[in-house]
C-alpha positions as CSV (number, residue, x, y, z in Angstrom):
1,X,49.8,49.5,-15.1
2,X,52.9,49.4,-13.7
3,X,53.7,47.4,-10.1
4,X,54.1,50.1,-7.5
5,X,51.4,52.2,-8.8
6,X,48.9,49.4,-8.8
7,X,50.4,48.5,-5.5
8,X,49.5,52.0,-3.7
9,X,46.0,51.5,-5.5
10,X,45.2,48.1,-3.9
11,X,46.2,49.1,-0.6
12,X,43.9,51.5,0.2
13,X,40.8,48.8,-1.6
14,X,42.9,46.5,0.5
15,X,42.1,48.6,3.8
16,X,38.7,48.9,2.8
17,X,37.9,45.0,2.8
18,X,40.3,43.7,5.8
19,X,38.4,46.4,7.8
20,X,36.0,43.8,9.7
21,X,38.6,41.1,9.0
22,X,40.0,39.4,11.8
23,X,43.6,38.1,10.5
24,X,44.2,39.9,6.7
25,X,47.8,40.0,6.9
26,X,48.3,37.3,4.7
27,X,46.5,39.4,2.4
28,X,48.9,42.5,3.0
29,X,51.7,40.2,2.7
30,X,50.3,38.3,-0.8
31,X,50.0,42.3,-1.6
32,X,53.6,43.4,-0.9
33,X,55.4,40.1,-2.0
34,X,53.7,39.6,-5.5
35,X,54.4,43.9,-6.0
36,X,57.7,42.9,-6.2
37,X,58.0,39.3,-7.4
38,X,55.5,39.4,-9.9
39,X,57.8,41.6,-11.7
40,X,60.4,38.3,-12.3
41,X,57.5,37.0,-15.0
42,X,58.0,39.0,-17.7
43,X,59.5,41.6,-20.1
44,X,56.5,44.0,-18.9
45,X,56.5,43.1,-15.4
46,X,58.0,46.1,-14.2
47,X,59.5,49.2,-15.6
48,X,63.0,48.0,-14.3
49,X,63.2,45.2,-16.8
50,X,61.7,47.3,-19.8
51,X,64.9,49.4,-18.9
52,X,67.2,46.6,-18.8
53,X,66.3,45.6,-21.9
54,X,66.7,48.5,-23.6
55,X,70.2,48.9,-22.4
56,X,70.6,45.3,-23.4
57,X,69.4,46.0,-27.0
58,X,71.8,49.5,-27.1
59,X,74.8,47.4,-26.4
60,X,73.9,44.8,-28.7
61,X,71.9,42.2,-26.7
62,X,68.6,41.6,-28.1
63,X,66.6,40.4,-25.5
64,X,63.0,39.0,-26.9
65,X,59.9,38.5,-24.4
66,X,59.5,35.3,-25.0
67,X,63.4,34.6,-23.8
68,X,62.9,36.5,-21.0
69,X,59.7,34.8,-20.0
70,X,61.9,31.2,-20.4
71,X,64.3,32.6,-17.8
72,X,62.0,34.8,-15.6
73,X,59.3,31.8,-15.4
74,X,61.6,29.8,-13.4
75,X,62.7,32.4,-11.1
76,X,59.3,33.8,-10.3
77,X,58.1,30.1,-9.4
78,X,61.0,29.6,-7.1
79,X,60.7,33.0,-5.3
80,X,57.2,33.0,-4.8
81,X,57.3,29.5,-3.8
82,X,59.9,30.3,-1.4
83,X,57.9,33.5,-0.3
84,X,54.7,31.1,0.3
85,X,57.1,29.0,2.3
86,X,57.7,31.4,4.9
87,X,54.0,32.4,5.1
């Protein structure tokens, strides 16, 4: 499932459960932050990067998942660190 579909589907489970919950916006904000971050991982993280790497691969680029997760690991470390940071 892609990350803004499963996004919108969480939400409303999300509002469910923080409904006699006193403080659940770090759980809105864990929600919205890894929606998009998450994505950095890998190849399959979101449809963006499925895209890019097809265009890649067209102009002769061959992108692999495995060189993608080697470059995407450290990038979705360091933005989700930073994201917890400001939390």
């Amino acid at each position: 499932m892609d990350n803004i579909p499963f996004t919108m589907s969480m939400a409303y489970v999300l509002r469910e459960m923080s409904g006699g919950m006193t403080n659940a916006d770090l759980l809105w904000w864990a929600l919205s932050l890894e929606a998009c971050l998450g994505g950095n991982f890998t190849l399959i993280g979101t449809s963006a990067n499925i895209v890019a790497s097809a265009v890649a691969e067209r102009e002769g680029y061959r992108i692999s998942f495995l060189t993608f997760l080697k470059y995407g690991t450290p990038v979705a470390v360091l933005s989700t660190g930073s994201a917890l940071l400001r939390l």
